[in-house]
Phi, psi and omega in degrees: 000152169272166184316311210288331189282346165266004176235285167339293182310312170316296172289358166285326194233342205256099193291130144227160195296145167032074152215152164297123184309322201258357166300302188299329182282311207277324202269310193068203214255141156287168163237115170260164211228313198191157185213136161217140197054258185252359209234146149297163140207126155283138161009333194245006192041035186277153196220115183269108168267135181279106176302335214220022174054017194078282171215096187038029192221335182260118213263349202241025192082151186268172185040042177279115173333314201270339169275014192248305167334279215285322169270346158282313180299346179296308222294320205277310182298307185223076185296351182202146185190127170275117203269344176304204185036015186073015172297173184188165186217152166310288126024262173336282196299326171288333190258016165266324179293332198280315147350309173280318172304327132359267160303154187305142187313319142004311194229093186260000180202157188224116175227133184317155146200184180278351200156159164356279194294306163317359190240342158306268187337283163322315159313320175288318209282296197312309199308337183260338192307276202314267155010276162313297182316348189240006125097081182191070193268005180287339181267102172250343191268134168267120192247120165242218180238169184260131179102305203324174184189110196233031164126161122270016171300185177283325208250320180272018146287331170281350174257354156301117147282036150288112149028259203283334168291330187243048157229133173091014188240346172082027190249140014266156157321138182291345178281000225218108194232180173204167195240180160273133188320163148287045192295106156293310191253351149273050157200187207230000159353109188310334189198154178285020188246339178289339148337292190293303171317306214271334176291291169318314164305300141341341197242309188286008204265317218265311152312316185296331181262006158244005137119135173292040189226333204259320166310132202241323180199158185248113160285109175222154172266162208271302203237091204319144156252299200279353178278023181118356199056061178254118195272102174288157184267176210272115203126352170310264173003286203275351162284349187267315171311309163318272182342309150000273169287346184260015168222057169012042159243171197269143206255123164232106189256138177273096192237047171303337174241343181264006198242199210029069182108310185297291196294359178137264168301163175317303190238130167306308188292352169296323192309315209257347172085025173317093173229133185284150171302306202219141169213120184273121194247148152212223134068238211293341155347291192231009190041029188069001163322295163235185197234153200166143212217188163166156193245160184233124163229147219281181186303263164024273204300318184290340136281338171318306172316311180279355213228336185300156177052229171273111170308316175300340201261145200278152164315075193285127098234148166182162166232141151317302184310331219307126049199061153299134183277011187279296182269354163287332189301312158302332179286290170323303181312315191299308180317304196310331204258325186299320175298271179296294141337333186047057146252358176282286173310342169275300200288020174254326192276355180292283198333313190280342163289313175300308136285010122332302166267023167265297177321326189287346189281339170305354195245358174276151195294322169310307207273112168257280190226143180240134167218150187188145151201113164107239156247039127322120154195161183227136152258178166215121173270159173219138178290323163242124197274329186301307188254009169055023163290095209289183199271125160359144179262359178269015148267353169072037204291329186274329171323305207274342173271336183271338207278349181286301182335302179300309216299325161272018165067018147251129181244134182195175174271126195228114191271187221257351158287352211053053173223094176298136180238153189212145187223350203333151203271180209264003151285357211290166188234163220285335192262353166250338127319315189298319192297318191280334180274020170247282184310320175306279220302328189288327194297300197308305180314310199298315195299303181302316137008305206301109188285001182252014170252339167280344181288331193270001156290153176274163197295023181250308190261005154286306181304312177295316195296308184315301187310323163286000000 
């Protein structure tokens, strides 16, 4: 099709996820054509770097041949297999053993899905399985965080604490509560340990008034992603994991977005020595090569689970799709280049660079707070860096930063908060750093132009600005 029939066709037919329909129907579709390495190309042949891994997933880069390799030959031997009926693929079973080798000790079993929510979805589905069966069905209530973000299914969109997932969805669930993120720069904390006390406290506050006989598990991501990146400080984790056990509910960390890499180690829960109930995967899995998920669960639940009520009787839950060997082949491949490939080893060698130019950013007029850990990261703009006061929502301000964004040829995230996000894949090289904070700062520069975005500063990035 040609442009103008392929952005019609689109906008006639095509749903996409989390936009206003009738925004997308006015703006119309990018269309992208082709990607190698770290780079984009659109349909129109502006060539994009890409900041943000597509969507927090392709950590190893685009086009690598042996993972291209690695999925024509499943396709040609097997292109499908059904794990029902005791069925199985080769694949499958090798990249659930590597997974478990892999993974924090904890976590002895592995079941396939297609992605991120679904594998949210399937966690709640084993966590009520498991409860009743072991005959303890009053635990029914789920504790996440607020900002937090577990999914878009009918049942985990309600522990995703975003907005736009629960209006007009009848969500959240009356089972489904939330405590407060751990926001470092929007609170006033003395310290990070006085932080940490407050989370906990929180949590445990938050068991006690639904009674623990009624709680059944507490959700959190190591590192909140769509709620802002917000990077708890280090001992968060494992103190909310602690809390956990010692109010007898289940630990589920979500690391559909931390994991493979992206925060430094294989898993965010290695950094802190983390070991969890459940740990929910997608994203860096196949690096988005295909799509695929997966929930990893400790011995504990999966006999509770096998053995509660009648042992003979199966288990509903499945997807077809569920341990395609098609996206397990990649899911192998993927392991190997994080290992064997020294893609683990670059984004840990990265990391100070990376933070480095987030951090430098902190001298823009624009610039409230940089958080980061590992290639994870946020600025957060403000209009005032003293009160820390973010921008009118009627400037449309992330509208005007992503659309800056294109125009210097960077793709990066830009939310509805005045919160930039950032992913960079776990290849970038010391000179395609360079390329991207020389393109952020010109994007920041472009915006800040603007007069009615420079008029909405407070007289502190008035000052600066004048001083640059």
């Amino acid at each position: 099709m040609p442009n103008p029939s392929l952005i019609e066709a689109d906008r006639k037919h095509l749903i996409h996820p989390v936009v206003s329909y009738r925004a997308h129907e006015a703006r119309g579709v990018t269309v992208l054509e082709s990607a190698h390495g770290v780079f984009l190309r659109d349909i129109d042949g502006n060539e994009l770097l890409d900041a943000f891994s597509g969507l927090w997933c392709v950590n190893t880069g685009y086009g690598h041949e042996s993972i291209v390799k690695a999925a024509t030959e499943q396709m040609t031997r097997l292109p499908y297999a059904t794990g029902y009926f005791h069925f199985g693929s080769e694949p499958a079973i090798e990249l659930a053993a590597k997974l478990v080798e892999l993974s924090p000790a904890s976590l002895q079993h592995v079941y396939f899905t297609l992605g991120g929510s679904d594998a949210v979805d399937s966690a709640l589905r084993f966590i009520t399985h498991y409860f009743n069966a072991t005959g303890r069905p009053s635990k029914k209530h789920i504790i996440a965080l607020e900002r937090g973000y577990h999914g878009s299914s009918s049942v985990g969109a309600g522990l995703t604490a975003l907005p736009a997932f629960h209006r007009n969805f009848d969500l959240p669930l009356s089972t489904q509560h939330h405590i407060a993120s751990p926001y470092a720069y929007r609170n006033t904390f003395a310290d990070d340990n006085a932080l940490i006390a407050a989370s906990v406290a929180a949590l445990e506050a938050k068991v006690a008034a639904l009674g623990a006989e009624n709680v059944a598990a507490f959700f959190c991501e190591p590192i909140q992603g769509s709620g802002g990146v917000i990077v708890p400080p280090k001992g968060w984790l494992k103190a909310m994991r602690d809390a956990c056990r010692k109010l007898d509910i289940l630990f589920v960390a979500d690391e559909v977005i931390t994991g493979f890499g992206r925060t430094g180690p294989l898993f965010a829960c290695e950094g802190e020595g983390v070991e969890p109930d459940l740990m929910t995967v997608a994203k860096g899995l196949t690096a988005g090569y295909a799509p695929m998920g997966a929930v990893l669960m400790s011995d504990a639940i999966y006999q509770g689970i096998a053995d509660g009520g009648d042992a003979a009787a199966a288990i509903g839950h499945g997807h077809t799709y569920s341990a395609h060997p098609v996206s397990a082949a990649i899911g192998l491949e993927v392991m190997r280049l994080y290992h064997e490939g020294g893609l683990l080893a670059n984004g840990i060698a990265r990391g100070p660079r990376f933070a480095q130019g987030l951090d430098a950013l902190l001298a823009h007029p624009l610039v409230g707070d940089s958080r980061h850990r590992g290639l994870l990261g946020a600025l957060e703009l403000v209009s005032d860096k003293e009160s820390k006061k973010g921008f009118d929502a009627s400037l449309k301000l992330s509208e005007r930063i992503a659309a800056a964004a294109y125009e210097n040829r960077l793709v990066f995230r830009a939310f509805n908060d005045n919160i930039l996000g950032f992913a960079p894949a776990l290849c970038y090289t010391e000179s395609e750093f360079d390329m991207m904070f020389e393109r952020l700062e010109k994007t920041l520069d472009d915006v800040l132009a603007q007069p009615d975005v420079r008029a909405a500063l407070g007289a502190q990035g008035k000052t600066a600005r004048a001083a640059a």
